[in-house]
DRENKOL-8191 format. One line per 5 residues: number of its first residue (from 0); for each residue x, y, z of N, C-alpha, C, O. Coordinates in steps of 0.02 Angstrom, whole numbers. Layout:
<sites>
NUM	X Y Z X Y Z X Y Z X Y Z  ...
</sites>
This chain:
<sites>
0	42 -60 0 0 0 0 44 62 0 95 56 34  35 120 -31 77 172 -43 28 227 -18 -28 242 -38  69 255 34 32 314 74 91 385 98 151 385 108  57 422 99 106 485 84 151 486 102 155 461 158  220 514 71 283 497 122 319 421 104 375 413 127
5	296 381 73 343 319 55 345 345 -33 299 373 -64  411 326 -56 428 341 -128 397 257 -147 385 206 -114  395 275 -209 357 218 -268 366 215 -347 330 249 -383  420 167 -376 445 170 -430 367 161 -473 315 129 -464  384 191 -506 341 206 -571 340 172 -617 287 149 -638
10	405 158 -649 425 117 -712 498 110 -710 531 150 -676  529 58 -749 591 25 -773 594 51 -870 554 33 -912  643 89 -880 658 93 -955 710 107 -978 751 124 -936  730 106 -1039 808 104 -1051 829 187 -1046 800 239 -1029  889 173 -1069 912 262 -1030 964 271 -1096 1019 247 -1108
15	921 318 -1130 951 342 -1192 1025 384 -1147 1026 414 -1093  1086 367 -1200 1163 392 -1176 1168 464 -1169 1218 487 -1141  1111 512 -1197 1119 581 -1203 1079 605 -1154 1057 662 -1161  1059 560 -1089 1022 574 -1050 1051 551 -985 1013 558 -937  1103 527 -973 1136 500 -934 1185 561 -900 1214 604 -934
20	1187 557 -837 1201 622 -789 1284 592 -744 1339 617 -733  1256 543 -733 1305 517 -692 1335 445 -702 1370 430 -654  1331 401 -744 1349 354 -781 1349 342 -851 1304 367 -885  1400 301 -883 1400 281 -928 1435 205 -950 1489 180 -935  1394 190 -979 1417 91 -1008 1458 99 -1063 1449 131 -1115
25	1506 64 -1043 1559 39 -1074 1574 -31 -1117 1538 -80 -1104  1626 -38 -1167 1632 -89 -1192 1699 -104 -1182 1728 -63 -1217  1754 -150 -1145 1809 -168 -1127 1838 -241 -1171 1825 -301 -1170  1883 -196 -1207 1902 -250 -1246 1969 -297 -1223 1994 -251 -1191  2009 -342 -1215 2055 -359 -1185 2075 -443 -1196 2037 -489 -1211
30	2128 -443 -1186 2171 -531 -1208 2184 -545 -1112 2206 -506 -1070  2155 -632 -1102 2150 -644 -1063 2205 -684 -1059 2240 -687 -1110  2226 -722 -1001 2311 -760 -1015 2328 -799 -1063 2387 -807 -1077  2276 -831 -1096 2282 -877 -1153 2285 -836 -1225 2281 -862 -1280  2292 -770 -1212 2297 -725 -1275 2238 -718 -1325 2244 -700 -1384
35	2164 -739 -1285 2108 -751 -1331 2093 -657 -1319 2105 -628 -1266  2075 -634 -1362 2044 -576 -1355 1973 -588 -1357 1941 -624 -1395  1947 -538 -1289 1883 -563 -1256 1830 -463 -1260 1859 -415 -1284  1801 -461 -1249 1757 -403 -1213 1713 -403 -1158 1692 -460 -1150  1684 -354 -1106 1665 -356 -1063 1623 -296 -1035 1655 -246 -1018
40	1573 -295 -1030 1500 -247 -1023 1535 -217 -934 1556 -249 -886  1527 -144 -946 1548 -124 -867 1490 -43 -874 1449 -28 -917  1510 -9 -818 1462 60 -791 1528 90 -782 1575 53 -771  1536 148 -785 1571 195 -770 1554 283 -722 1529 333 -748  1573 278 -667 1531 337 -660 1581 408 -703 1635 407 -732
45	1530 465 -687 1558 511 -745 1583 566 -712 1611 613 -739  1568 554 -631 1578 632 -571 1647 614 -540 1646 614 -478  1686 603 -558 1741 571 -527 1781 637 -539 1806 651 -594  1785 682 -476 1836 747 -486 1926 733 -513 1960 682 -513  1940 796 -532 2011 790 -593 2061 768 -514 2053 778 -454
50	2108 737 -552 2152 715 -499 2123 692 -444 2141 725 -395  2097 661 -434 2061 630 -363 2052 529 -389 2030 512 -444  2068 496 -352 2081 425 -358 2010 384 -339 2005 323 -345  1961 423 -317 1895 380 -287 1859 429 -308 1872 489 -318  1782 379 -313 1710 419 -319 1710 452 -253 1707 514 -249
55	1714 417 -208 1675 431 -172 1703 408 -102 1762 389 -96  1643 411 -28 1669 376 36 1610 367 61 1556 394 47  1622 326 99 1593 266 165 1630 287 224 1691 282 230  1569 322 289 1563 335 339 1562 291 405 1508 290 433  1608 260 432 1592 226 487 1597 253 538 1651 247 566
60	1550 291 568 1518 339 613 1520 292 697 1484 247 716  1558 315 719 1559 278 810 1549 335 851 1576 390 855  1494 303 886 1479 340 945 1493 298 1009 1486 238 1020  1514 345 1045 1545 306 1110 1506 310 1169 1511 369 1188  1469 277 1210 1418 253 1263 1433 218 1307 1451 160 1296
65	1430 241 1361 1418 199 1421 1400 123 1425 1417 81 1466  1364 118 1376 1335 43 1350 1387 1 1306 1396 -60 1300  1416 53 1282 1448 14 1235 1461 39 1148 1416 18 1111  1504 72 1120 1500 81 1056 1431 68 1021 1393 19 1020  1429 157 979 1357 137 927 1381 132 858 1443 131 854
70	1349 128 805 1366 153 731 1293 187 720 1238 178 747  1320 240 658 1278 294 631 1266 257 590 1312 233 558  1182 237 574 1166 204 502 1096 248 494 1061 281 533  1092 229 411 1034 270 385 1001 222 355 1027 171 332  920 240 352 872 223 279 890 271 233 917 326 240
75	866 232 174 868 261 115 826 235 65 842 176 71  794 235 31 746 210 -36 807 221 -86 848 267 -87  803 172 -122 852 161 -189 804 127 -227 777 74 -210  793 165 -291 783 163 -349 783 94 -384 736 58 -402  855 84 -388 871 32 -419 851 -29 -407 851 -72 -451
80	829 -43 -338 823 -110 -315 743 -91 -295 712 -144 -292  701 -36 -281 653 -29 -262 643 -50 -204 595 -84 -184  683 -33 -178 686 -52 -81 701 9 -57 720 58 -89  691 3 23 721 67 75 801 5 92 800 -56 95  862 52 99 921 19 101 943 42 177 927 99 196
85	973 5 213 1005 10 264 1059 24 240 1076 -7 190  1102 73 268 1170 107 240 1203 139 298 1177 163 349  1266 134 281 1333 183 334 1309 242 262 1290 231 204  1326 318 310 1306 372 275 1368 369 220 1417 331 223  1355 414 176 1416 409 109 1388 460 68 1336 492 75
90	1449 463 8 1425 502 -28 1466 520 -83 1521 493 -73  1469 555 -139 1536 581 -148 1570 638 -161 1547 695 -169  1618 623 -162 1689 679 -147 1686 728 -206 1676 713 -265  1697 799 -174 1704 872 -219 1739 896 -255 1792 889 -226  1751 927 -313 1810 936 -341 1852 971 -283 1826 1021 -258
95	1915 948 -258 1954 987 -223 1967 958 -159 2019 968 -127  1895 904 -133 1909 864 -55 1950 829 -78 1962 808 -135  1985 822 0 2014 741 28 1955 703 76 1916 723 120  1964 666 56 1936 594 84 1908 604 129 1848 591 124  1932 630 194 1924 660 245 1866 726 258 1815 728 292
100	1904 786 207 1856 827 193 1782 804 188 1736 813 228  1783 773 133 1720 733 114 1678 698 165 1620 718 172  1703 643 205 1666 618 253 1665 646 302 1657 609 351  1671 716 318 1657 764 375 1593 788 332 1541 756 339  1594 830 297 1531 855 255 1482 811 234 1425 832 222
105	1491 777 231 1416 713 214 1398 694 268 1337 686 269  1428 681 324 1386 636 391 1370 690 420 1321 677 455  1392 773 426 1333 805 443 1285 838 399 1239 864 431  1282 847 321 1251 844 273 1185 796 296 1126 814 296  1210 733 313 1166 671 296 1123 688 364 1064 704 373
110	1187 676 414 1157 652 490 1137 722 535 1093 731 576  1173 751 517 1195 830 564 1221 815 621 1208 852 669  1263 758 629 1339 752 698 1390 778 653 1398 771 593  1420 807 695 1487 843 684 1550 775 719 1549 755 777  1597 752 670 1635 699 702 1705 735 690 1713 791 665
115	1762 686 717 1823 686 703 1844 626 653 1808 576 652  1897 631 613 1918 588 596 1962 538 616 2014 570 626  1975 475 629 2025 412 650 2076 378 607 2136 367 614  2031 366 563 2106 343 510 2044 306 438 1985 291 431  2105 307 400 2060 294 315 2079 227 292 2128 191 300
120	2038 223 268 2042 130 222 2077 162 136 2074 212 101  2105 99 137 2135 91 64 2081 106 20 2023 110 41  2104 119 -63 2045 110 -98 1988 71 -90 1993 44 -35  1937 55 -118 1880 -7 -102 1849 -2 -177 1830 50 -203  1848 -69 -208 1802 -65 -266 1725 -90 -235 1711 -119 -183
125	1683 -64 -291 1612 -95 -248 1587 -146 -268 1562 -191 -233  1593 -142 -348 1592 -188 -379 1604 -214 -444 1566 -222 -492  1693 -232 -431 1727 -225 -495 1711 -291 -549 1745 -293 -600  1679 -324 -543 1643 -354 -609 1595 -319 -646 1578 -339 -702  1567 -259 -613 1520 -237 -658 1533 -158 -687 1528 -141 -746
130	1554 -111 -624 1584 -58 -643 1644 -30 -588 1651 -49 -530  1684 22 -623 1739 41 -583 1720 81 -528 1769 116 -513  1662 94 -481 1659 164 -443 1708 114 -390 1713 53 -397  1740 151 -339 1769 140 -284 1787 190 -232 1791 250 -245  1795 171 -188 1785 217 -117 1842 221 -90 1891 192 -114
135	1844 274 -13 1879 261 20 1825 254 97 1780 293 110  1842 199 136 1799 192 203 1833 251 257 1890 241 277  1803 303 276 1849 334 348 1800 332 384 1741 346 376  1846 305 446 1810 289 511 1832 356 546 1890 376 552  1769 388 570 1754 431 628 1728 427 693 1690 378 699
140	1737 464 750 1727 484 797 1679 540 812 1690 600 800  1606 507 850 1546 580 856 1542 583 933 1503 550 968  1599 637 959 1573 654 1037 1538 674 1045 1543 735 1043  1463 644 1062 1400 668 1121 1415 730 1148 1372 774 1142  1473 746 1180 1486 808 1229 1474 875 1183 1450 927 1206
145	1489 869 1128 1500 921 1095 1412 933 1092 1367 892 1083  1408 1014 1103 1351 1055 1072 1304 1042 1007 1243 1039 1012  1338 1036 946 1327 1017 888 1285 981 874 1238 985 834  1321 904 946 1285 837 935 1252 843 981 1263 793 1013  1205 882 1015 1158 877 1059 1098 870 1035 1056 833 1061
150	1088 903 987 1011 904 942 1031 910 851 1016 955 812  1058 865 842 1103 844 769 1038 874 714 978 871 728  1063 901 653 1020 917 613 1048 920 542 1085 965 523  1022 854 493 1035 850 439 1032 919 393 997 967 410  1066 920 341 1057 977 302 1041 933 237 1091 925 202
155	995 909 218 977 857 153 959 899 91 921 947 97  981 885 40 943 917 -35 879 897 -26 862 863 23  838 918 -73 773 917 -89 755 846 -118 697 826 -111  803 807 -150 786 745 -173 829 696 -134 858 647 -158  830 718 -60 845 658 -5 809 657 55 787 701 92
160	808 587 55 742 550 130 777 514 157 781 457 135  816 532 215 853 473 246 829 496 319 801 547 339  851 438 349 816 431 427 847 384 460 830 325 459  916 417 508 930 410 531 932 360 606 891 369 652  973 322 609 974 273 685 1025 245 699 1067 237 655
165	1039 217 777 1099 207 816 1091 147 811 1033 130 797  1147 89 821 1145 22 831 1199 -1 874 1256 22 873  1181 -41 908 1254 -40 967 1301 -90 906 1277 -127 863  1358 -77 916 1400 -129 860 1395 -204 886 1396 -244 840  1389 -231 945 1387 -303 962 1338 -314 954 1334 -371 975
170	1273 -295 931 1227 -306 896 1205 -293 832 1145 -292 818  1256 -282 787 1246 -259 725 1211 -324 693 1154 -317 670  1239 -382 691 1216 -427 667 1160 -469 670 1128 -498 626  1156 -467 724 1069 -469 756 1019 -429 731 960 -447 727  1045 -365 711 983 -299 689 989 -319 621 937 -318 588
175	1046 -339 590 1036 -336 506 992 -418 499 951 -426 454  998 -440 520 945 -521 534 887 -473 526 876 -455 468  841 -444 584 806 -412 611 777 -373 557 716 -374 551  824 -327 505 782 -276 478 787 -319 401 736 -304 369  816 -352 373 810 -389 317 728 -439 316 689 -447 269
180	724 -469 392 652 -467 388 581 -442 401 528 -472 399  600 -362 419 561 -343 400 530 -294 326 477 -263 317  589 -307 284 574 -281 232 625 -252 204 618 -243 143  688 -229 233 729 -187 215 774 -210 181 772 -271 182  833 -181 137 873 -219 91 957 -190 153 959 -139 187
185	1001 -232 149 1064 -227 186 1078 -217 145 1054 -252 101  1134 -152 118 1212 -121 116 1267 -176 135 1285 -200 189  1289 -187 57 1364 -267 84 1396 -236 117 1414 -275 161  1429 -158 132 1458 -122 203 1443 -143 249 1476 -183 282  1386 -117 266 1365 -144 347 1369 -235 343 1392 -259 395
190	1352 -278 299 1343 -329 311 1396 -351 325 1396 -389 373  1470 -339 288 1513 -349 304 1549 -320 340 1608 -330 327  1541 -287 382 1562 -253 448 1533 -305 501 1572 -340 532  1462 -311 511 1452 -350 533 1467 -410 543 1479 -430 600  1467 -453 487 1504 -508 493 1576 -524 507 1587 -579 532
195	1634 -479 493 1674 -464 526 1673 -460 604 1713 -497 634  1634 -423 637 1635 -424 720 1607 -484 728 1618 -500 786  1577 -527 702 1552 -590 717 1610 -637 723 1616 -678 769  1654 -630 674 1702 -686 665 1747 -667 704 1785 -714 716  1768 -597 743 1800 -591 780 1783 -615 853 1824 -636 894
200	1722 -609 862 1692 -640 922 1717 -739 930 1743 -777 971  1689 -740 863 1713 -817 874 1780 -850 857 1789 -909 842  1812 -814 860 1901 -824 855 1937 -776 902 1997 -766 896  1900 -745 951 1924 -728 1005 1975 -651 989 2018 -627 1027  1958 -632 939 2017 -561 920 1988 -508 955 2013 -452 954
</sites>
């Protein structure tokens, strides 16, 4: 049932190339070790600022509690899959940011916490069988103490709906169980974050 306030795809159709904003399909031609020359269907995004090595970044947002470490995760409705997506906030990078830059301005863009930064992940492809976008992950720090984060307030464009929530991290994996059945689509980020603290639990790291 579709009632005010939930988005609702309309239609699926092809996407003439002179209408394309932020991608484009490619044809990759190439000799594989046996010297057969092969080709290969890929996406390319097209916002990738001059001199800059990534689309984009992935936010791993920690909040620190008495209880126990949280993570900053969002809803989101995506198009593509016609689901609301569970997501670490992200986004991408400006002509002129670093990495850093970038994931300070999007998680309070997205979230409205003001964090610090901790340290950055190597490149990340997302998904290099199909197209080249790739990231960088920086993990931040959101002190509660600070003013800012007392009553946090997204600054969203006009064509974003995200909605914000805390998850303690030793329960990440439990909640992504949890919200996959009730409808929601998991982010392989979080899933694999999650599953990561799982396997660390059971190998004792």
């Amino acid at each position: 049932m579709t009632c005010e306030g939930v988005s609702q795809l309309i239609s699926t159709e092809p996407l003439p190339e002179k209408e394309a904003v932020w991608t484009k399909l490619v044809k990759k031609i190439y000799k594989d070790p046996n010297g057969v020359t092969r080709t290969w269907e890929s996406a390319e995004r097209t916002t990738r600022p001059t001199n800059c090595d990534i689309d984009g970044v992935g936010i791993v947002a920690i909040v620190e509690k008495e209880t126990g470490p949280e993570i900053v995760l969002q809803k989101q409705y995506r198009p593509p899959i016609d689901k609301v997506v569970v997501e670490l906030p992200a986004g991408l990078v400006d002509e002129g940011e670093t990495a850093e830059e970038a994931a300070i301005r999007e998680l309070k863009e997205e979230t409205g916490y003001v964090a610090e930064v901790l340290e950055t992940s190597p490149v990340m492809f997302n998904d290099p069988g199909f197209c080249n976008t790739n990231l960088r992950m920086v993990h931040v720090t959101v002190d509660m103490n600070r003013p800012e984060n007392q009553d946090p307030r997204p600054q969203l464009e006009e064509n974003e709906f995200i909605e914000v929530f805390l998850v303690r991290l030793a329960d990440l994996w439990d909640e992504c169980i949890k919200l996959e059945a009730q409808g929601y689509a998991i982010d392989a980020r979080i899933a694999n974050l999650a599953e990561g603290i799982e396997i660390a639990k059971k190998f004792g790291f």
